[in-house]
Every structure is written in C-alpha cells, then in structure tokens.
Wavefront OBJ file of the C-alpha trace (Angstrom):
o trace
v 0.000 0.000 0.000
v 3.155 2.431 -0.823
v 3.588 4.371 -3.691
v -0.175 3.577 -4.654
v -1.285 6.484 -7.751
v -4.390 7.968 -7.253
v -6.858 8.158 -10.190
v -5.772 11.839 -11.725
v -7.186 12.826 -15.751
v -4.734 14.309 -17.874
v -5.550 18.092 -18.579
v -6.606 16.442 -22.530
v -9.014 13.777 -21.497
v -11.784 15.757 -21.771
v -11.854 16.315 -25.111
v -8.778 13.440 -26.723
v -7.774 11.110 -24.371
v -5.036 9.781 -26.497
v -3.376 12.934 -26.708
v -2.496 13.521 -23.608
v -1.010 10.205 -23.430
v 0.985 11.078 -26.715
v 2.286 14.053 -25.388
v 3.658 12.646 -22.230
v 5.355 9.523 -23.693
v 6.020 10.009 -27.263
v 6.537 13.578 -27.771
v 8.073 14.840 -24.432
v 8.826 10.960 -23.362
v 10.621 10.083 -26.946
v 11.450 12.864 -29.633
v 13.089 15.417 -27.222
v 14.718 13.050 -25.679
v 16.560 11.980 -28.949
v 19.923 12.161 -29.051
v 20.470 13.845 -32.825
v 19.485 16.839 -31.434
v 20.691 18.617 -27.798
v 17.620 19.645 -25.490
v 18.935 23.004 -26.469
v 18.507 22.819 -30.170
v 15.511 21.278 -30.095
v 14.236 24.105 -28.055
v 15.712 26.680 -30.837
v 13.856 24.736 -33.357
v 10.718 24.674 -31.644
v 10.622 28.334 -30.678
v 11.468 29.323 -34.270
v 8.424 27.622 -36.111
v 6.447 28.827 -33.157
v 7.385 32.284 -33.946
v 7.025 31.312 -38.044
v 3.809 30.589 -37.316
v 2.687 32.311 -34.810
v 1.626 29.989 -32.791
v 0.862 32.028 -29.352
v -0.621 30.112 -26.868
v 2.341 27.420 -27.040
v 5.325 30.102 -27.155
v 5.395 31.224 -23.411
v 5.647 27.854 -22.264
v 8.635 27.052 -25.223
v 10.533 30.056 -24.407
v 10.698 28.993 -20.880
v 11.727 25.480 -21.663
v 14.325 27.173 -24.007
v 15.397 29.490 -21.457
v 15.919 26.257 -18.778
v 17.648 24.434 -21.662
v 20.137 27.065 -21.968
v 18.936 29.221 -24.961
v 19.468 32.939 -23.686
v 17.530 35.608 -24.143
v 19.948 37.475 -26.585
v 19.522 34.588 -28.426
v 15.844 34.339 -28.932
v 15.767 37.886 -29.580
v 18.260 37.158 -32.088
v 16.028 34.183 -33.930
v 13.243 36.862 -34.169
v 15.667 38.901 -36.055
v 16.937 36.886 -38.303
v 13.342 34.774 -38.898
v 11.807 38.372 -39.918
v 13.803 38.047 -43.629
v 12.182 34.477 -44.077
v 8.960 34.402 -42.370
v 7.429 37.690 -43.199
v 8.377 41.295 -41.651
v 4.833 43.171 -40.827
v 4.214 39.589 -38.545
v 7.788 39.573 -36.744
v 7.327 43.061 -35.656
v 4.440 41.872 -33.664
v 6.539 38.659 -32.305
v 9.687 41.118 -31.165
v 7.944 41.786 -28.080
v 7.272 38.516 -26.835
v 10.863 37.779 -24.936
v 10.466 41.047 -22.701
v 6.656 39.858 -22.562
v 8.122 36.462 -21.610
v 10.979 38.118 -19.371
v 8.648 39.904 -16.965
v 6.747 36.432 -16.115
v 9.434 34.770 -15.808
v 11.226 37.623 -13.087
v 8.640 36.264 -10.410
v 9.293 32.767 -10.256
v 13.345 33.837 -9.353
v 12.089 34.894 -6.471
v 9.901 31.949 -5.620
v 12.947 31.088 -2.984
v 12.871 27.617 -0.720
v 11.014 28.270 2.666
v 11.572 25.968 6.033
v 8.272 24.381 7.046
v 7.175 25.944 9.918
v 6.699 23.824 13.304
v 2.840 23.310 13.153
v 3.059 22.280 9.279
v 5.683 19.936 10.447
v 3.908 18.272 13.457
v 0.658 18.065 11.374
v 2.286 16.385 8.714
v 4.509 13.471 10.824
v 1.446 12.432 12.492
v -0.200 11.602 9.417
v 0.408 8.915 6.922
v -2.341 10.383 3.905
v 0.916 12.275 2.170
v -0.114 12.878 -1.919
v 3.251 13.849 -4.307
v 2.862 15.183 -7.397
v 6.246 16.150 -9.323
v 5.611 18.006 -12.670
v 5.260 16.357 -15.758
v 8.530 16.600 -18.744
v 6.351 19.956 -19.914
v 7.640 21.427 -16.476
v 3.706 22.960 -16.007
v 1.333 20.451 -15.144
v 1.083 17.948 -12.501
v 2.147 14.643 -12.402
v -0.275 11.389 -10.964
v -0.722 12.273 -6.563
v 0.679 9.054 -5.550
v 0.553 8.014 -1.561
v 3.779 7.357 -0.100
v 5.114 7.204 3.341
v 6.704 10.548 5.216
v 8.680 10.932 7.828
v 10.162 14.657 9.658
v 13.952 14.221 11.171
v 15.991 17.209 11.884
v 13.176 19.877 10.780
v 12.937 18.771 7.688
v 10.290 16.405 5.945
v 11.603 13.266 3.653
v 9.910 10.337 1.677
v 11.208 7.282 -0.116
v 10.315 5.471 -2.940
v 9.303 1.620 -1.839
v 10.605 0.442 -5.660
v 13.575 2.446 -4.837
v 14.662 4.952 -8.041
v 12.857 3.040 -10.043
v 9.503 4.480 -8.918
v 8.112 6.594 -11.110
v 7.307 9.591 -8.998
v 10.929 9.339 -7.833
v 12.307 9.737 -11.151
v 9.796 12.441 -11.847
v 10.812 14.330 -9.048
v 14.474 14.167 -9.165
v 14.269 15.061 -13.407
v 11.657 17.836 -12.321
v 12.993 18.707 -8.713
v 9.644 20.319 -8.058
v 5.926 19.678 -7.923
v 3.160 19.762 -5.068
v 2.568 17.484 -2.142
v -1.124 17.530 0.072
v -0.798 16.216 3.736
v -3.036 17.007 6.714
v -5.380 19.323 5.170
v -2.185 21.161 3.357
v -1.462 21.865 -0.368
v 1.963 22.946 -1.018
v 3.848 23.539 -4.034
v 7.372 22.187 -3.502
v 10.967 21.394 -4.342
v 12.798 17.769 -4.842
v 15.911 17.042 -3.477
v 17.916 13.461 -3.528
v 19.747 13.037 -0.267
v 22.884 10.953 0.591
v 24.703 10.307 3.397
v 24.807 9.722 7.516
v 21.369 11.786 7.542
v 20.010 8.383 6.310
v 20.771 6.685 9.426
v 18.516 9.568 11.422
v 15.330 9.061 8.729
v 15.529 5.212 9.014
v 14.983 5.683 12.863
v 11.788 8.657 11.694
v 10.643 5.041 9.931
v 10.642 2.694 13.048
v 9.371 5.525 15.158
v 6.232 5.868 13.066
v 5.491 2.873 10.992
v 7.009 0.444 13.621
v 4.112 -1.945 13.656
v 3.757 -2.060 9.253
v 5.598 -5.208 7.018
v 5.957 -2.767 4.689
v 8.708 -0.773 7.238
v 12.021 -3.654 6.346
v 12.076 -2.742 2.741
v 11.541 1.187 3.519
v 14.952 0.860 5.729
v 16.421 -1.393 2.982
v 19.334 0.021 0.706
v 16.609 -0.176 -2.141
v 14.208 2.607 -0.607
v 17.452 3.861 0.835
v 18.965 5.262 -2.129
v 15.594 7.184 -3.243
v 15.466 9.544 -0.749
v 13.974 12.843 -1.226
v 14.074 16.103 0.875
v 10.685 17.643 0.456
v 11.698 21.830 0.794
v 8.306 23.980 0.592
v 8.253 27.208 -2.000
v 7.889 30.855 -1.028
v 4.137 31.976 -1.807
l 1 2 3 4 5 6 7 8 9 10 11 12 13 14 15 16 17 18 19 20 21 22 23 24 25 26 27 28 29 30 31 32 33 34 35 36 37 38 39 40 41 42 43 44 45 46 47 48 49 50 51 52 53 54 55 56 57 58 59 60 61 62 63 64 65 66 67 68 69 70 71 72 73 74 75 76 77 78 79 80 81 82 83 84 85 86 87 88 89 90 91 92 93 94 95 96 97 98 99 100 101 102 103 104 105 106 107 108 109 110 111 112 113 114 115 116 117 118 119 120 121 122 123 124 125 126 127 128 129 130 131 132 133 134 135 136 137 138 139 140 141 142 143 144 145 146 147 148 149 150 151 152 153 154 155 156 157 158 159 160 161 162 163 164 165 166 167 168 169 170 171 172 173 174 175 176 177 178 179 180 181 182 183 184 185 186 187 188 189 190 191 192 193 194 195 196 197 198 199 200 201 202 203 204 205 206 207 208 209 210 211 212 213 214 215 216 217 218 219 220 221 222 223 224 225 226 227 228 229 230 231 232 233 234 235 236 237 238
C-alpha cells in the first residue's frame, strides 16, 4: 500500500484522451529526448516555427523550456531577427515583443525562494500517513499522478522514499523535475525535490521505526533499495 497512484485525468481527457497520453510519452517521453538533437537545439527549433507561425498560446511555455535548456535571451531575440527576412516582416514586428513579454513572467518565479516548514506544518504532517506527491510532468507545467507514499520529519525537515527504490516513477519524476506539489493534513503545497545521501540516512531510518514500527511494509523502507531514493521535500515561497 506504498507508492499507490491515485486516479488523476490528464488536462486532454476531456476532449482526446489519447493525446495527452501522446504528449507525455512520445513527444516529451521520446522525440526530445533523442539524441540527434541537444535539449537546447531542439528548443531553438521549436521556438522558431512557433514564432514562423505564430503559434501564441504554445510560445510562453517554449521560451521557458528554451530558457531552462540554456537558450538565452539574446539569443531568442536574435532568432526573431533573423526569422523576420524568411517568415514575413509586418508579422515579426508583432513577435519582437514577446521575450520582454516572456521576461517579466518569468522575473517572479526567481524569487519563488525555498522556505523551512514551519513547526505546526511539520507536526501536522509526521502524524499523518495520507501524504499525496505530485512532481511536474517533462512539460515542467502540469502535474504529475498524486501518488501516496510514506513521510517521515527528522531534523526539521520532511523526507519520503520510494518503496521500488529509483525506479519508482514519482521518484524519477521528481528528481528530473525537482519540483511539484505534495497535500498532507489538510495542506497543499507547491514544492521542491531534493535526492539526499549520506549519515542523515541513518537519522530518517529511525523517523521510519518511530512511526510505521508496527507495518511489514517498514524492512524494505529501511532497505538500501528505498534507501537510495530519498527525497528532501523543501516547501516554496508563496
């Protein structure tokens, strides 16, 4: 009864089903993951026949992606530029505006710092067992499956583990992501994912016996396995 997903629909369902699923594991699952093209050059290429054909609804979210792949903002600036001799001038004047446009969202989430939990979120939180994680999806916006996993708080600070060890999906989604949302104790935070090593592991398996002592499930979460999926849970400045 670890890691178990909750039923979540994916934001296409609605309407296409099969798209969402598409999206998710053959487009951001397969193609950018390709290895004829960097993450970076794909994102170049995207954001250019965006831009060609003006395709604005989808451009915020590729000119952050760019941005995190290491495109810079000189650079996209630099694509409108050049795109306006091959993809019409009158249209590109209109699209010039979009990375300052783009810049001025992104400014806020810079300051969207790493907060401590405070004591009462804390004690709420250990003495429950109904914690939800959600890392982001590969499109770094929406929200992964909640899945129920076990939680523990040593030291101030609030970790889980992943019962199929890094091979759990929400583990890898959360260390590729390294952010997302948990719910625990009548709480809904948004989040940050970090692995942890080291003697602090020794202090979190004794959080386990302390508060799942009389569960079969607690050998395994002690076990090298679960062990070496750790994850510090930090919360996000509102």
């Amino acid at each position: 009864m670890i890691d178990k997903p909750v039923p979540h629909r994916n934001p296409f369902s609605d309407i296409a089903p099969a798209l969402g699923k598409y999206t998710d594991d053959v487009l951001f699952g397969d193609v950018w993951k390709r290895p004829g093209l960097s993450p970076r050059d794909r994102s170049l290429v995207t954001v250019s026949s965006l831009i060609s054909n003006y395709r604005v609804n989808e451009m915020p979210f590729h000119m952050k992606r760019a941005l995190d792949n290491g495109v810079t903002r000189d650079e996209l600036t630099e694509t409108i530029t050049h795109l306006a001799f091959y993809a019409g001038w009158p249209l590109q004047a209109r699209r010039s505006a979009l990375p300052a446009r783009f810049s001025s969202r992104r400014m806020p989430r810079k300051r969207n710092r790493k907060m401590p939990w405070s004591k009462d979120e804390l004690e709420r939180i250990a003495a429950t067992d109904d914690l939800h994680i959600s890392p982001l999806r590969d499109d770094g916006v929406t929200l992964g499956t909640p899945t129920w996993i076990w939680s523990v708080v040593a030291d101030g600070t609030l970790y889980v583990r992943g019962y199929n060890g890094q091979q759990s999906r929400w583990y890898r989604a959360a260390i590729r992501q390294k952010a997302g949302r948990i719910t625990a104790a009548g709480l809904t935070r948004d989040v940050t994912f970090e692995a942890v090593e080291g003697t602090v592991n020794a202090r979190i398996d004794d959080a386990y016996r302390a508060k799942y002592a009389a569960s079969p499930y607690l050998a395994p979460m002690i076990a090298a396995r679960a062990r070496a999926a750790t994850v510090r849970i930090t919360p996000k400045e509102n």
